[in-house]
Backbone as CSV, one residue per row, in Angstrom:
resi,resn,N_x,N_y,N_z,CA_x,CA_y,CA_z,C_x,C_y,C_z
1,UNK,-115.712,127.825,83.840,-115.857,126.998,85.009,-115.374,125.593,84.670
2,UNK,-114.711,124.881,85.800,-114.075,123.417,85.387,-115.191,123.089,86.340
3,UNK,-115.410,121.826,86.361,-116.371,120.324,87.523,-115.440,119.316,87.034
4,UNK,-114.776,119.311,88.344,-113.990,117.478,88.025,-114.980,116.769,89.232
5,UNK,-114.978,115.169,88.604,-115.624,114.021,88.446,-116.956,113.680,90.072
6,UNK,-115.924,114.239,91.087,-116.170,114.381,92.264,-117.257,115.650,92.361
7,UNK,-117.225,116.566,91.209,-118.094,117.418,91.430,-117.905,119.064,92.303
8,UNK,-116.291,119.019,92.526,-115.590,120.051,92.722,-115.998,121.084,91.677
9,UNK,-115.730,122.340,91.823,-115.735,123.735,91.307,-114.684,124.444,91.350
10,UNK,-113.960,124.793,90.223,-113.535,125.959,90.423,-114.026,127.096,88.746
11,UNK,-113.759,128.066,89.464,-114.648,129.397,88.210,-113.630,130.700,87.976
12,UNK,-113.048,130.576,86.912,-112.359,132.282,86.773,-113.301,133.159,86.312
13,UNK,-113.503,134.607,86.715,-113.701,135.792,86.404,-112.942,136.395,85.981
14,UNK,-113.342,137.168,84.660,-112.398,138.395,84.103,-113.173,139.613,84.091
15,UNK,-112.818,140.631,84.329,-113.453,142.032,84.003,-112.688,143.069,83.508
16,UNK,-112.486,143.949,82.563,-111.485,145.355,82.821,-111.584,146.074,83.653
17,UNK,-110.759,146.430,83.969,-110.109,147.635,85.089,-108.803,148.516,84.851
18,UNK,-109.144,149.108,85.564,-108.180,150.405,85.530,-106.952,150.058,85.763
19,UNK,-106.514,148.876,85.843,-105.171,148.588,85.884,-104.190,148.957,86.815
20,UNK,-102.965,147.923,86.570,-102.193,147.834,87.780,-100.524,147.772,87.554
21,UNK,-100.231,148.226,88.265,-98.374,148.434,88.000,-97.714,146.958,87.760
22,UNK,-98.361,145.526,88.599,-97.551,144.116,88.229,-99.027,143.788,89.097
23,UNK,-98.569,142.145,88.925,-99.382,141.306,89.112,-98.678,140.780,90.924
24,UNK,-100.112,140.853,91.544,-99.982,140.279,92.754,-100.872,139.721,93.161
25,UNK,-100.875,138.333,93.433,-102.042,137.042,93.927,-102.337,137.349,95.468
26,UNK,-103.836,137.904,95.792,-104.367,137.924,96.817,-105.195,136.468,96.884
27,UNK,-105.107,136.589,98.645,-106.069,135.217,99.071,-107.292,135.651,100.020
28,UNK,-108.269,134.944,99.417,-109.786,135.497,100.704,-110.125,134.226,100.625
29,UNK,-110.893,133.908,101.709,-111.545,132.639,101.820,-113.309,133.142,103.151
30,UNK,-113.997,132.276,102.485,-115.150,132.846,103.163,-116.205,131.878,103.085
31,UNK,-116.726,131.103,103.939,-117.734,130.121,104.118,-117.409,128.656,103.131
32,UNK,-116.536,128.574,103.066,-115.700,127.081,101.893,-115.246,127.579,101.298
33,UNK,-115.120,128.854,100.750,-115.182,129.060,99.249,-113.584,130.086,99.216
34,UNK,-112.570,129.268,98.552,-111.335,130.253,98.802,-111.490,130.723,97.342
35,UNK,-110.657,131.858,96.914,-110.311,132.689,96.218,-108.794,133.351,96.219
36,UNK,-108.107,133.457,94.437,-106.944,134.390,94.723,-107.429,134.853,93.480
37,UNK,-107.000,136.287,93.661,-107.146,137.485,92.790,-105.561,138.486,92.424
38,UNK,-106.297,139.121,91.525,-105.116,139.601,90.594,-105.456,140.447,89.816
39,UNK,-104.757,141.778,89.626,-105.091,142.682,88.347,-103.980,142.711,87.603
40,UNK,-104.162,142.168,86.251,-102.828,142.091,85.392,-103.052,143.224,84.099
41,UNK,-102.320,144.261,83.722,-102.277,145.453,82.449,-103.784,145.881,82.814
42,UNK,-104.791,145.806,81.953,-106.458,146.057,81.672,-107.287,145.426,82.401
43,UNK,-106.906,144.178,82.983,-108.150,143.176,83.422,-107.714,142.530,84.990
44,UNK,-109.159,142.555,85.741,-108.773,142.212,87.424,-109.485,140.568,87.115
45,UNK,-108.687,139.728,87.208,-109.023,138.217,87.212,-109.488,137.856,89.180
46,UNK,-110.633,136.657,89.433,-110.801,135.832,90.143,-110.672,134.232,89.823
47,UNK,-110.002,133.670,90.636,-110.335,132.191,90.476,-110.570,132.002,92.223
48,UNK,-111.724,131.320,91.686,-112.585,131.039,92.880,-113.044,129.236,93.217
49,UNK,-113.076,129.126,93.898,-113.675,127.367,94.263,-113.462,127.029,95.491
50,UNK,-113.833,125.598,95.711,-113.713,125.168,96.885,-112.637,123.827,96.921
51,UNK,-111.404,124.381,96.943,-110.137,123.656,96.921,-109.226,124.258,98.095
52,UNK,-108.283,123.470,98.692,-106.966,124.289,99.384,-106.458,125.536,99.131
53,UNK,-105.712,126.513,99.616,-104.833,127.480,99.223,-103.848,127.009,98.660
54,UNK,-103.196,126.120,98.645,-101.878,125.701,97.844,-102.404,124.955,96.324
55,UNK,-103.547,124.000,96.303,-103.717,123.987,95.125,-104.520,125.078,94.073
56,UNK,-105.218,125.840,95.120,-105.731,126.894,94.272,-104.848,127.724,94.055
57,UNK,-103.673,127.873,94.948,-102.608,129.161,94.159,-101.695,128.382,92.603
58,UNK,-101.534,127.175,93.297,-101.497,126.454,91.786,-102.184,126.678,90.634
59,UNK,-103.268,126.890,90.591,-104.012,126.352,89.456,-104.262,128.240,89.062
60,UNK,-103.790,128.974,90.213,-104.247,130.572,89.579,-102.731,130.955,89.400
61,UNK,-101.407,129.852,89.103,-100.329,130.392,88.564,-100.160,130.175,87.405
62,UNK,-100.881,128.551,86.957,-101.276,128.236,85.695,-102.534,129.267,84.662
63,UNK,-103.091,129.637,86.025,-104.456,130.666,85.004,-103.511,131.640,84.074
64,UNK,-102.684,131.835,85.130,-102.265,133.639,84.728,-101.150,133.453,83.548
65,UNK,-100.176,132.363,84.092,-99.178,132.040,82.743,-100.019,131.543,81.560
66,UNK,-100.975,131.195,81.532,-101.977,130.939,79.851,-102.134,132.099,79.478
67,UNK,-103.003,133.132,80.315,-103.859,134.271,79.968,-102.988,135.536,79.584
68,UNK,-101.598,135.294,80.349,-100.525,135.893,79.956,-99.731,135.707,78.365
69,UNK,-99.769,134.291,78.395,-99.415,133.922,76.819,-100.200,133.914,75.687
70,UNK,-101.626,134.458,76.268,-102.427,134.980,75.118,-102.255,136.395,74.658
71,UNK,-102.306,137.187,75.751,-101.704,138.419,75.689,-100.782,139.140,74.344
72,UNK,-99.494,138.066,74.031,-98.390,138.275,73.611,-99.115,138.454,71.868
């Protein structure tokens, strides 16, 4: 989980799963709270908070290119 200064949230989830042919960023949003999701090889990721869709797809393109370069 990050908290910047203002006291914003955002939180990734990881879990394994049964896996997926490629990676594709879904969007839900539900009472403030947006979300994009993703199942990448073994594991279905959330990043969740209460930010925009454009900066949260930002910050879950940065999730995935890290979590991806750990991978390797």
């Amino acid at each position: 989980m990050y908290e910047n200064q203002a006291g914003g949230r955002l939180t990734v989830y990881a879990r394994r799963s049964a896996g997926g042919a490629e990676t594709e960023f879904r969007f839900v949003s539900d009472q403030g709270i947006s979300a994009f999701y993703w199942v990448d090889a073994d594991f279905a990721y959330v990043l969740a908070g209460t930010i925009d869709r454009p900066g949260l797809l930002d910050v879950a393109k940065i999730v995935h290119r890290e979590l991806s370069r750990g991978s390797r």
